[in-house]
C-alpha positions in Angstrom: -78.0 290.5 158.3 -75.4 293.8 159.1 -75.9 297.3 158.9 -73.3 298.7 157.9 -72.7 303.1 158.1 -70.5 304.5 156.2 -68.5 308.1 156.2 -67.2 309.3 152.9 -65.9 313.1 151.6 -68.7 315.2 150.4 -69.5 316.0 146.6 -72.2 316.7 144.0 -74.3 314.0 144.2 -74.6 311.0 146.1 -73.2 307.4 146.1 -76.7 305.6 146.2 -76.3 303.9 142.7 -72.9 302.8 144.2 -74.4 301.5 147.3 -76.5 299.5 145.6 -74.5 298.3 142.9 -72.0 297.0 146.2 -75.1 294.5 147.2 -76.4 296.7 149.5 -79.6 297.9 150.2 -79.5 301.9 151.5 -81.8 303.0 154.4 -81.0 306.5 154.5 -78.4 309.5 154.0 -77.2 312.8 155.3 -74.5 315.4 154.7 -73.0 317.1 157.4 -69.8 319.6 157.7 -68.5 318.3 154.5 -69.6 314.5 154.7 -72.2 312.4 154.0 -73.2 309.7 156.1 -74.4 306.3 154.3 -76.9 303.6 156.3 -77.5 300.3 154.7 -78.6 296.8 155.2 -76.6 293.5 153.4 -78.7 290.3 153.3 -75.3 288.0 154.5 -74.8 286.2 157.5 -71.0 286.2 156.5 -68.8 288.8 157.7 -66.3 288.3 154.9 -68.9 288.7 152.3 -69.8 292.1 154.2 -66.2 293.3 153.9 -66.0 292.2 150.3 -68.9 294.8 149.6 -67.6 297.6 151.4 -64.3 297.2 149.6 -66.4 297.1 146.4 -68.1 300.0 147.7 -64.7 302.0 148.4 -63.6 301.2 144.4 -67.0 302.7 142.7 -66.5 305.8 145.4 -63.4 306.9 144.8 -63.5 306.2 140.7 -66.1 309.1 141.2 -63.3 310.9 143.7 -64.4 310.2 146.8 -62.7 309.3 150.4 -62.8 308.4 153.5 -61.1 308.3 156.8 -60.0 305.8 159.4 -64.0 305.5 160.8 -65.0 304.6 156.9 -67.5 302.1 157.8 -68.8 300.8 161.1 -70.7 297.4 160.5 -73.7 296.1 163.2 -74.9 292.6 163.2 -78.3 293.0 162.9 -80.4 290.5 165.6 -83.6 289.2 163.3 -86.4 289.5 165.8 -90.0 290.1 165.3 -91.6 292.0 168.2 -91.5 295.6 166.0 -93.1 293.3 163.6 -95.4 291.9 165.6 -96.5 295.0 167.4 -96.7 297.3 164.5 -98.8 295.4 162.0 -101.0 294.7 165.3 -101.4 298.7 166.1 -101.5 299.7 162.0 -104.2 297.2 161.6 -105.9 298.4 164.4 -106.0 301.7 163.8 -106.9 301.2 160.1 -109.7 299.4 161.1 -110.6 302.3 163.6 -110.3 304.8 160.7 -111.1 303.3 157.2 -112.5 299.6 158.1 -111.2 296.5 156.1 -109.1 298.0 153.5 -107.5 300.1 156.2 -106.9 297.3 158.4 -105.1 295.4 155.2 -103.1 299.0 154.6 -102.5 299.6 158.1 -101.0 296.4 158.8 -98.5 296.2 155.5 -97.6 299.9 157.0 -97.0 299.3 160.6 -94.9 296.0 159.2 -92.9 298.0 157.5 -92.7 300.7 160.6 -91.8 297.8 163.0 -89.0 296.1 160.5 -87.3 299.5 160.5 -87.5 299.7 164.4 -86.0 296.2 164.8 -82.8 296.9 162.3 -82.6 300.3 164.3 -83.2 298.5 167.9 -81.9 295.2 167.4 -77.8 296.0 167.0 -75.0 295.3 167.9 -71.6 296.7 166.9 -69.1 294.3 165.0 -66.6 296.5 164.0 -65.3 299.3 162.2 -63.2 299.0 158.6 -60.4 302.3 157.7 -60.4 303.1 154.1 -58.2 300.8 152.1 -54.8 302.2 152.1 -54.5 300.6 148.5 -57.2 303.5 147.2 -55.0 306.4 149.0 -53.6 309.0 146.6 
């Protein structure tokens, strides 16, 4: 799996429908001084696939007049481990079970598996590389 973030010129609206019309799957967002700043996970264990759906990505932004810069998109191999898993389903559960018995436990645990898969994509990265915009989608 990658994470790949992104850097594209700032407009009305956002590029989230883009995102995930590219294959990807979008964490988060932010603007800042005139660009927005794009996190998302890929499901592909193939690099070349990856750069395939930011190039995708890069054709959907700029039909709706977008750009971006040498730093477009910085991709991170994402290591698959399970300790943030592990350790928050084990701390939600308990602490549902503490506060609301069974059907917290059941709650806690689907909540601190979700907590601990976001720590391990944030954790658990390394950087691959970084992708310029593609000089064929310069003015």
């Amino acid at each position: 799996m990658y994470k790949v973030s992104f850097k594209v010129s700032e407009s009305a609206g956002n590029l989230l429908q883009e995102l995930k019309s590219s294959g990807f799957v979008p964490l988060y967002y932010r603007k800042d001084k005139g660009v927005e700043n794009y996190v998302a996970l890929i499901r592909s264990n193939d690099l070349n696939e990856v750069k395939d759906a930011i190039l995708d990505f890069a054709i959907l932004a700029k039909r709706r007049g977008r750009g971006g810069g040498r730093d477009f998109a910085t991709i991170y191999k994402v290591n698959d481990q399970i300790m943030g898993k592990a350790f928050g389903s084990t701390l939600g559960g308990l602490l549902g079970l503490k506060l609301a018995g069974i059907p917290g436990l059941v709650l806690g645990a689907l909540g601190g598996l979700l907590a601990g898969e976001i720590l391990d994509v944030n954790l658990g990265d390394s950087i691959v590389g970084v992708e310029q915009w593609p000089i064929s989608l310069t003015d």
